[in-house]
C-alpha positions in Angstrom: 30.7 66.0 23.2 34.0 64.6 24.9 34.0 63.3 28.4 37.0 63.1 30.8 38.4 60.3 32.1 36.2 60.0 35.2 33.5 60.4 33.3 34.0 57.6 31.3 34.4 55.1 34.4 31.2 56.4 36.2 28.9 56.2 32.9 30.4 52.4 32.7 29.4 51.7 36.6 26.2 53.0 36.1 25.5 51.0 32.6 26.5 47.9 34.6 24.0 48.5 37.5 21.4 49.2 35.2 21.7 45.6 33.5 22.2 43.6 36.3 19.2 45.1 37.8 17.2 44.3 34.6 18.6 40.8 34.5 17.6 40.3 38.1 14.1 41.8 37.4 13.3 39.4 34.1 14.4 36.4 36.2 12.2 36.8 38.8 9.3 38.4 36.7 8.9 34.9 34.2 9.7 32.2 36.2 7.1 30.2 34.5 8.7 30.6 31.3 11.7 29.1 31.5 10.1 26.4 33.4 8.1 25.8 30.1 10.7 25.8 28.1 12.5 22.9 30.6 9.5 20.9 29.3 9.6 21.6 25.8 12.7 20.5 25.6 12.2 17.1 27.7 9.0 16.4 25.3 10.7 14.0 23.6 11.0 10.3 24.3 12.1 7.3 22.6 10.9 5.8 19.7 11.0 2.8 17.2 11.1 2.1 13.5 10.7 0.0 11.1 9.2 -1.2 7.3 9.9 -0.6 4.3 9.0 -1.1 0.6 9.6 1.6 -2.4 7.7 3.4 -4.9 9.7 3.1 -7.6 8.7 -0.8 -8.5 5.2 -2.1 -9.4 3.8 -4.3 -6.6 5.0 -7.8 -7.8 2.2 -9.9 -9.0 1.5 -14.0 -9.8 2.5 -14.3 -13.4 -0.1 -15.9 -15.8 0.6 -18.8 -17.2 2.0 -18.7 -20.8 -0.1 -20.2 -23.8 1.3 -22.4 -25.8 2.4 -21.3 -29.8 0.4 -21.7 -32.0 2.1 -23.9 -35.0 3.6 -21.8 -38.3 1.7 -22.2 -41.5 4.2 -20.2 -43.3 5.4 -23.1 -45.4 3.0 -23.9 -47.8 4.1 -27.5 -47.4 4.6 -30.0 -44.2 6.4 -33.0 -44.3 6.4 -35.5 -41.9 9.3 -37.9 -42.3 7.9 -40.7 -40.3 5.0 -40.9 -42.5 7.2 -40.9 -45.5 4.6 -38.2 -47.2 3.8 -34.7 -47.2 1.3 -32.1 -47.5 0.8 -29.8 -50.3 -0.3 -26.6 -50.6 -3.6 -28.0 -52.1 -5.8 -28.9 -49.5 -7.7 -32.0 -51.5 -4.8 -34.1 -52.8 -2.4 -36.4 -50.4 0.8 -37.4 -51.8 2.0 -40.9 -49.9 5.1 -42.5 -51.4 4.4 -40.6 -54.9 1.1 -41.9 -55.6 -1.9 -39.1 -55.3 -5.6 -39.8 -53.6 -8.2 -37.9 -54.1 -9.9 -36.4 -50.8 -13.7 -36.2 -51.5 -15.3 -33.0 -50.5 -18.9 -32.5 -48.6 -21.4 -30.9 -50.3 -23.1 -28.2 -48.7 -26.7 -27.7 -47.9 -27.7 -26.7 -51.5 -28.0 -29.8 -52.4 -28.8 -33.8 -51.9 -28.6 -37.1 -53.5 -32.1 -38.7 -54.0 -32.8 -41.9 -53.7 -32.8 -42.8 -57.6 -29.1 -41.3 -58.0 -29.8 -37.8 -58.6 -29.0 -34.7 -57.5 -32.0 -32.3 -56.2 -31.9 -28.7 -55.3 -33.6 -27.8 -52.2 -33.2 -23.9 -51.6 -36.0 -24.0 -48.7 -33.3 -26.8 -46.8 -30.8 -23.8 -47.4 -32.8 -21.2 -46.3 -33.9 -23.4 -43.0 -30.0 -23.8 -42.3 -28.8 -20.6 -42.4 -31.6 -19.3 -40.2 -31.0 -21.7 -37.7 -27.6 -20.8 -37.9 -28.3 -17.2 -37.0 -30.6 -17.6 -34.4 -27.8 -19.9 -32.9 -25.5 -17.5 -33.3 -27.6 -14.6 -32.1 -28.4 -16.4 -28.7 -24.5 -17.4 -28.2 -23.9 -13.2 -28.6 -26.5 -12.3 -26.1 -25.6 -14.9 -23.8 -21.7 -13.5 -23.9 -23.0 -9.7 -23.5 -25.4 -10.8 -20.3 -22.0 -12.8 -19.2 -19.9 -9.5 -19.7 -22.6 -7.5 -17.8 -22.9 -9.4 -14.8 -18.9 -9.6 -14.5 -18.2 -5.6 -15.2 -21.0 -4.8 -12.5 -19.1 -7.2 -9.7 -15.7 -5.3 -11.0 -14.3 -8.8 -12.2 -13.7 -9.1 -15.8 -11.2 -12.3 -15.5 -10.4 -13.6 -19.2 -11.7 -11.0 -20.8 -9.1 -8.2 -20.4 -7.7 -6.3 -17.5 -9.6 -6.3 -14.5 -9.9 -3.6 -12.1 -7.5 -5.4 -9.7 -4.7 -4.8 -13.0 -6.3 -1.5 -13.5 -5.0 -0.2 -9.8 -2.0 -2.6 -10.0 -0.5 -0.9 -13.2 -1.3 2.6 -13.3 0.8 5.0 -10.9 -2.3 6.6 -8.6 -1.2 5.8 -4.7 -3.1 6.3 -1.6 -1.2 7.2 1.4 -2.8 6.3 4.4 -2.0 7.1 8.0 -3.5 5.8 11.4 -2.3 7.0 14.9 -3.4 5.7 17.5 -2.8 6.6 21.2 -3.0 4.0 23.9 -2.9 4.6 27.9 0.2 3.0 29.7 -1.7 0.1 31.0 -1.0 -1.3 27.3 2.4 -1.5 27.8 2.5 -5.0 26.5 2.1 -3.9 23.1 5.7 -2.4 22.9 7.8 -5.8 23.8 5.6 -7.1 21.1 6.2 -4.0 18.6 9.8 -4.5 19.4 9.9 -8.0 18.7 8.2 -7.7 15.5 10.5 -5.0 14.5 13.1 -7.2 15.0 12.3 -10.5 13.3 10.8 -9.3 10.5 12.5 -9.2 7.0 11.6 -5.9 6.0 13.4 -6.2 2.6 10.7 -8.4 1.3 6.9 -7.7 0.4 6.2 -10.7 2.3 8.0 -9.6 5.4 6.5 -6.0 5.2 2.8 -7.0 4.8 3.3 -9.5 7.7 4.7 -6.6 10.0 1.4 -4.6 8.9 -0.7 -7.4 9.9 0.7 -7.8 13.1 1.0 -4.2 14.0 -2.7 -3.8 12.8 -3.5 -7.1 15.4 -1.4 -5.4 18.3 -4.0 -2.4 18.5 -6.8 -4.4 18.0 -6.3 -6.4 20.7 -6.4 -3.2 23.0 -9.2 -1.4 22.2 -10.3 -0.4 25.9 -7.0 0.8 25.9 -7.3 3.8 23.4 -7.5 7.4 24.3 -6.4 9.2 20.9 -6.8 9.3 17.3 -5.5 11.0 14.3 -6.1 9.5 10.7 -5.6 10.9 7.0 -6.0 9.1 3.5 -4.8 10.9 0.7 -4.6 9.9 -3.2 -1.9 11.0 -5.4 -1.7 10.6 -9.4 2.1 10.1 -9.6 4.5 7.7 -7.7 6.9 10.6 -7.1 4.3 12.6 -5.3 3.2 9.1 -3.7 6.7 8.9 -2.2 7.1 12.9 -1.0 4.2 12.5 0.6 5.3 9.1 2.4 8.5 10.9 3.4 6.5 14.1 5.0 4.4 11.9 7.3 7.4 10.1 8.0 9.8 13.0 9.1 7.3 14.5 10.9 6.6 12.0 13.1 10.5 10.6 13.6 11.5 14.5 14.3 8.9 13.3 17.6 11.4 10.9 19.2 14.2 12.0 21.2 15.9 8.9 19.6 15.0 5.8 17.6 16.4 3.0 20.4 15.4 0.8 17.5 15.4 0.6 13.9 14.6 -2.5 11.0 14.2 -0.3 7.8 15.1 -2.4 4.5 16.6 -4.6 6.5 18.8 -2.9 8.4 18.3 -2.9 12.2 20.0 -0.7 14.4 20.2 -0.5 18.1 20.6 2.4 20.2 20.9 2.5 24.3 18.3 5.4 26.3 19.6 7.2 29.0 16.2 7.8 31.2 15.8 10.6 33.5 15.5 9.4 37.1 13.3 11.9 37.9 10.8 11.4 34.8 7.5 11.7 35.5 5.2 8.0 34.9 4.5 7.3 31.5 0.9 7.6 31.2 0.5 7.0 27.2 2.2 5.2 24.4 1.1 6.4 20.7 1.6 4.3 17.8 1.9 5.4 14.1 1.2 2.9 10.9 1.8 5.0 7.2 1.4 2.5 4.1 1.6 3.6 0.5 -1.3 0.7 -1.6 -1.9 1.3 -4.9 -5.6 2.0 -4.4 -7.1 4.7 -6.9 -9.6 5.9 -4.0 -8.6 6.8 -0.3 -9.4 4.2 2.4 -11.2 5.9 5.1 -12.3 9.3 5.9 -12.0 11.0 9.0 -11.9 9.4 12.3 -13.3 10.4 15.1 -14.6 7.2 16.9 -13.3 4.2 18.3 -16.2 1.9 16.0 -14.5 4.0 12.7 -11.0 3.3 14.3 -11.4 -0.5 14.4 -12.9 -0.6 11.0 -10.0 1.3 9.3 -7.9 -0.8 10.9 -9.4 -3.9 9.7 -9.7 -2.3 6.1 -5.9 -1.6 6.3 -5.3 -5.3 7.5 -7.8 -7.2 4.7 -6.0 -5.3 1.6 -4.5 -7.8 -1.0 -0.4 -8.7 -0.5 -0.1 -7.4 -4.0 -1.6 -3.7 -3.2 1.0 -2.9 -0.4 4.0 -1.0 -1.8 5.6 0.8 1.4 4.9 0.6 5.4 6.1 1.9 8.1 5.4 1.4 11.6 6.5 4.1 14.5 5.5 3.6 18.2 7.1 6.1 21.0 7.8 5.3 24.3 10.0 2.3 22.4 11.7 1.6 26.0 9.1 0.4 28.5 11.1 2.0 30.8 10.5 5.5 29.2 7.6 8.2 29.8 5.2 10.1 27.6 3.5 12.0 29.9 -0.3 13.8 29.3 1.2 17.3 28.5 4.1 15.4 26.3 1.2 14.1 24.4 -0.7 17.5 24.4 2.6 19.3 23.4 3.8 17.4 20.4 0.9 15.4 19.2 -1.2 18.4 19.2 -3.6 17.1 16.8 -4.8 14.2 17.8 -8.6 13.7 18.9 -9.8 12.0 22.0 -12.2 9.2 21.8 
């Protein structure tokens, strides 16, 4: 069907109308929709960073001292120069400067010199001797296996192979642990001092990363009236590379929160970034802080929490594990900037799993 020239332009002023009438209509029938979508996209605030550690390596442990060699008997001969002799192969002659003396030999229980010169047989002596000898050596064995009992039931088997600390040490099973914690805004001390331990901590070394966990752990614990919200997961993986996928999932997941990291200490490494706040931001009313550590426990830490009692245990199971057992940490806390919000509906909107206590 063809249409004239007129046609054409009155079909494309109607087509016009119709849309802008549409557009005008949808605008003012969802207004509360866009406005929702203005606040997903400002549910973001700053956040900060830092640990370390790696999966890869074996927690470093106290080597044990080394035992000394035992000497060679290879040689069926030793000489000794300072003596000026040397020992033979045969065990009852000493050669000294080329002359040979005879080394007299015990005799054993199966016999005895009498008192007239003679030699007596005395099978019962012989008999007595080695029964002694067995009972000896039967109460020395069940003396050892009581020992060995006692230790395997307290888990501590030291000098008598691997214990179960070397057991969880050497074999590539890792827990991944997470604790989150929200904390009202009247905690706001507990950022300057996240901040600071961010920043003075050497995060490329063990030593550095289990102090930052320590003092991050000591940070929430000192504000308990202060907490509002908890989420917590402990999970146990058989292989390192699992270990560190996992790790990396929390870790993402919880970074992809921040609007930006303001600062970072990860390996090392710090970085520094400056916040442009909105004037017009509404008060901050919470600050949430994360702690995810890779140990090499074979068994998860804690179960689910749901209660601030359970939340202050974990935290002090997390803080009394051995140097040796902490592989990787990380610490995230968001608002980083004192100065920044997280509002009650921020924390609803992207933290929509944590439970209030």
């Amino acid at each position: 069907m063809k249409y004239s020239a007129v046609q054409r332009v009155c079909l494309s002023a109607i087509g016009c109308f119709l849309a802008n009438a549409i557009a005008i209509d949808l605008s003012g029938s969802f207004p509360k929709v866009s406005a929702s979508l203005g606040t997903d996209a400002q549910a973001r605030s700053s956040g900060g960073r830092s640990g370390g550690g790696s999966f890869r390596s074996s927690p470093s442990r106290p080597s044990s001292p080394s035992r000394p060699s035992s000497p060679s008997y290879s040689n069926p001969s030793y000489s000794n120069p300072g003596s000026g002799g040397s020992y033979q192969s045969d065990p009852y002659r000493y050669n000294r400067g080329g002359g040979t003396v005879v080394v007299p030999v015990p005799v054993g229980p199966s016999g005895y010199t009498t008192g007239y010169g003679g030699t007596t047989a005395n099978g019962s002596s012989g008999i007595v001797f080695i029964l002694g000898l067995l009972l000896l050596g039967g109460a020395g064995i069940s003396l050892l296996l009581v020992y060995l009992a006692v230790k395997a039931k307290r888990g501590n088997l030291s000098g008598f192979g691997a214990t179960s600390i070397d057991k969880e040490l050497d074999n590539n099973i890792v827990t991944v642990s997470k604790i989150q914690v929200a904390l009202l805004a009247q905690a706001r001390e507990i950022q300057a001092d996240l901040t600071q331990f961010s920043l003075e901590t050497d995060t490329d070394t063990q030593a550095g990363l289990y102090q930052l966990m320590q003092e991050s752990i000591l940070a929430l614990l000192r504000s308990p009236e202060n907490w509002s919200h908890v989420l917590a997961s402990s999970e146990t993986v058989k292989s390192r590379e699992a270990a560190e996928a996992l790790f990396n999932q929390i870790s993402v997941a919880e970074r992809s929160k921040f609007s930006v990291e303001t600062v970072s200490n990860v390996g090392g490494k710090v970085y520094r970034r400056d916040l442009k706040l909105d004037p017009e931001e509404d008060p901050a009313s919470y600050i949430v802080v994360t702690l995810v550590a890779g140990t090499a426990h074979d068994k998860p830490l804690f179960d689910k929490i749901q209660t601030e009692s359970a939340l202050k245990d974990s935290l002090q199971k997390l803080a009394a594990i051995p140097p040796d057992y902490l592989m990787v940490f990380e610490l995230l806390w968001s608002p980083q900037d004192a100065k920044d919000s997280l509002t009650y509906e921020e924390l609803l909107t992207e933290y929509t799993e944590m439970a209030q206590i």
